[in-house]
C-alpha positions in Angstrom: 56.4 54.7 1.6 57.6 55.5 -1.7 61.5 54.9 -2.4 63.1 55.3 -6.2 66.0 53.1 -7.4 68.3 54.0 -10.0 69.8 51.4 -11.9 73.1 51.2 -14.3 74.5 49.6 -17.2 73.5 46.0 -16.9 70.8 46.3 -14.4 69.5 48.6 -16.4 69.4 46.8 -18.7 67.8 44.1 -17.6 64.8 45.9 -16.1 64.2 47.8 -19.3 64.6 51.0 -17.5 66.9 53.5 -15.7 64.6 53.7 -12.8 61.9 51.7 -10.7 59.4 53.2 -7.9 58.6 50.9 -5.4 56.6 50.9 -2.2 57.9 49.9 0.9 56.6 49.6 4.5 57.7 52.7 7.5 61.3 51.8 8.6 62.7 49.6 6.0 66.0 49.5 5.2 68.3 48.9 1.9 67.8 45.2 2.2 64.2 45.0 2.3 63.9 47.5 -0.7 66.8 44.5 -2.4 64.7 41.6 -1.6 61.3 43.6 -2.8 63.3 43.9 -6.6 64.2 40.0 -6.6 66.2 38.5 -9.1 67.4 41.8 -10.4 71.2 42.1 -9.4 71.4 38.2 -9.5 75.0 37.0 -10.1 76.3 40.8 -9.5 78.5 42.0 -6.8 76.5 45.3 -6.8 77.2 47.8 -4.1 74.4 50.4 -3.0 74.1 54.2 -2.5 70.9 55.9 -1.0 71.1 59.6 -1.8 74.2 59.7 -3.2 76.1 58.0 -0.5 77.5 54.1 -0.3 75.3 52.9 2.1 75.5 49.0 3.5 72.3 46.7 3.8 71.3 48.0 7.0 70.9 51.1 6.2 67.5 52.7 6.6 64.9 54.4 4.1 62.8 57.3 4.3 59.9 58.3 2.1 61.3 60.3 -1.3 64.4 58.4 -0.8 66.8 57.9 -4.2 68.6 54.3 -4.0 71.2 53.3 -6.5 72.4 50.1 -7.5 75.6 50.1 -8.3 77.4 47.2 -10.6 81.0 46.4 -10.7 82.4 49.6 -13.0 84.6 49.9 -15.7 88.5 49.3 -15.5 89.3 45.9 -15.1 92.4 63.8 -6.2 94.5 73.2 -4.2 91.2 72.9 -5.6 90.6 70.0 -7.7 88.5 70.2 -10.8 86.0 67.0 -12.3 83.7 66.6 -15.1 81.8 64.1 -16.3 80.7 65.1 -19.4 79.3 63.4 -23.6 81.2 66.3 -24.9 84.4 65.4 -26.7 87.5 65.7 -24.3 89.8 68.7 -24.6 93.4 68.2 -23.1 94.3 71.8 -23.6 90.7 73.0 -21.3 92.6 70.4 -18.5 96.0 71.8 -19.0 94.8 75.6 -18.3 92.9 74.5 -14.8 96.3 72.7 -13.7 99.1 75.6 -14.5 101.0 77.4 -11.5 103.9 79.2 -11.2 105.0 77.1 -8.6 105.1 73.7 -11.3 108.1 72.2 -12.7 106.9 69.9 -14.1 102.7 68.6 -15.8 101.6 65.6 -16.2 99.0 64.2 -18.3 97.3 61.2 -19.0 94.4 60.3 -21.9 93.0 56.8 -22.1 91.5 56.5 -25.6 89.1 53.6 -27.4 91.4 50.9 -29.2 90.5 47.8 -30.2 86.9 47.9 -31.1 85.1 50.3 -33.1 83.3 52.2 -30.6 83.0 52.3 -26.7 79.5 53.1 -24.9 79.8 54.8 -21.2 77.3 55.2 -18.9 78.0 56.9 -15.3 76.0 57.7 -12.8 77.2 61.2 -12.9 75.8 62.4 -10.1 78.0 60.7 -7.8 80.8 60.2 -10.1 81.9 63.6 -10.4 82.4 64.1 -6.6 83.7 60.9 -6.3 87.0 62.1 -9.1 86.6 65.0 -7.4 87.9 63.5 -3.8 90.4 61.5 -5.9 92.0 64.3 -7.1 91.8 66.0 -3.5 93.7 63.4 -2.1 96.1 63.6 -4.7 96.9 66.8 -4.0 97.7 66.5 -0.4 99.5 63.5 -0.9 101.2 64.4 -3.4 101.9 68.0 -2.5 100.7 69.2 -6.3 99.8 72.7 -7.3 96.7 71.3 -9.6 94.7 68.4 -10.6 92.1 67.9 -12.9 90.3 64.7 -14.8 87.2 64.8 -16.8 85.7 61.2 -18.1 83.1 61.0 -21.1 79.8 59.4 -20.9 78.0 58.6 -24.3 79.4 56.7 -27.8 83.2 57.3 -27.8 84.8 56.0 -31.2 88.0 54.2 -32.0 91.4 56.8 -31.3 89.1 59.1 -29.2 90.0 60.0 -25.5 87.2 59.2 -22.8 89.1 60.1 -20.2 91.7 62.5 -19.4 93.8 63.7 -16.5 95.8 66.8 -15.6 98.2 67.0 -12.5 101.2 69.7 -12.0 104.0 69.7 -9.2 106.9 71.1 -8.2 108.7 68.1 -9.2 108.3 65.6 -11.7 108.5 62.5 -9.2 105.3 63.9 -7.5 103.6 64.4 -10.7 104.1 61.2 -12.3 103.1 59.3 -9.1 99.5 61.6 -8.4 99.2 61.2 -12.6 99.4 57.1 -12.2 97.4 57.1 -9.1 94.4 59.6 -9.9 93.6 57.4 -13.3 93.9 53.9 -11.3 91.4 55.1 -8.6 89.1 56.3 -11.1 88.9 53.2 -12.6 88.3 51.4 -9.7 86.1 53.7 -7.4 83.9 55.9 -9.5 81.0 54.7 -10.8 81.6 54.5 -14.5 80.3 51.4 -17.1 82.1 50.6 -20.2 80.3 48.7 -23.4 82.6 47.3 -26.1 80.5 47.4 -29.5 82.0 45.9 -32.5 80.0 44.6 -36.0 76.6 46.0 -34.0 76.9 44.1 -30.7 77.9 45.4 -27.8 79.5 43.6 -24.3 80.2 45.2 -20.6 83.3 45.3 -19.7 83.6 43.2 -16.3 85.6 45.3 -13.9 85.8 46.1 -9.7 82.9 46.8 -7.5 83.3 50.3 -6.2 84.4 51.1 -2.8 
């Protein structure tokens, strides 16, 4: 059977594509299609995903099956609202799908490129958006807020510009600032987004967490 893996930032990099076909026998499982790519994802903690869904070694294959690989991301959730988009960001578009009558008090959060003259994202956008999206669900019933809202950019994001952005609004400010804090950490750490530094033409990943 036929099985297609996805690969991301520096896998994809190092098999020179986004995306590798391989055959497998009836009834494999994620391991077996691991072992059949070899030294790939050597030295990374990657995690997998078959159809859009973490999925553990065990888990089994079908024919026409999509399997990501998924290395460490970037960093070091009534009704929510995600975007993952290489469009530039726009604060204001966030602001309008977060504003209730019911808010005292909005919240907002950019994080922008410093440091080095460019930053390269890559996502695998697919399962990134409802990933932020379930973030920002959370949020709200934890947090008891009116709105939420976080879009991250994918694509070449220069020095000073925002590539991501987050919206929440609550009754009270407490509740706004903690959702506000918490929706950006857990982006960072659980969607799957890559971050390249490039500065004087070279470019490095950024080491981060592997996604849970």
């Amino acid at each position: 059977m036929q099985v297609t893996v996805r690969l991301f930032a520096q896998l994809r990099e190092r098999a020179g594509t986004n995306e590798l076909s391989i055959e497998l026998p009836e009834g494999a499982r994620v391991q077996d299609a691991i072992d059949e790519l070899g030294d790939l994802a050597g030295g990374l903690p990657v995690v997998m995903a078959v159809n859009r869904e973490y999925a553990d070694g065990d888990a089994p294959l079908a024919a026409g099956d999509e399997l990501a690989l998924i290395p460490p991301v970037s960093g070091g959730e009534d009704a929510p609202w995600a975007r993952v988009t290489s469009e530039p960001l726009s604060m204001d578009a966030l602001l309008a799908r977060v504003r209730d009558p019911r808010a005292g008090a909005v919240v907002t959060f950019q994080g922008v490129t410093r440091g080095v003259e460019q930053l390269e994202y890559e996502a695998y956008a697919e399962m990134a958006e409802p990933r932020i999206e379930a973030i920002l669900r959370e949020a709200i019933e934890r947090h008891g807020l009116c709105g939420a809202a976080a879009e991250h950019r994918v694509g070449t994001v220069p020095l000073s510009e925002p590539s991501v952005a987050v919206a929440v609004s609550a009754p009270h400010r407490g509740e706004a600032f903690a959702a506000a804090r918490e929706v950006i950490d857990r982006i960072k750490a659980e969607a799957p987004i890559w971050k390249k530094e490039i500065e004087g033409g070279e470019g490095r990943w950024v080491e981060g967490t592997t996604p849970r």
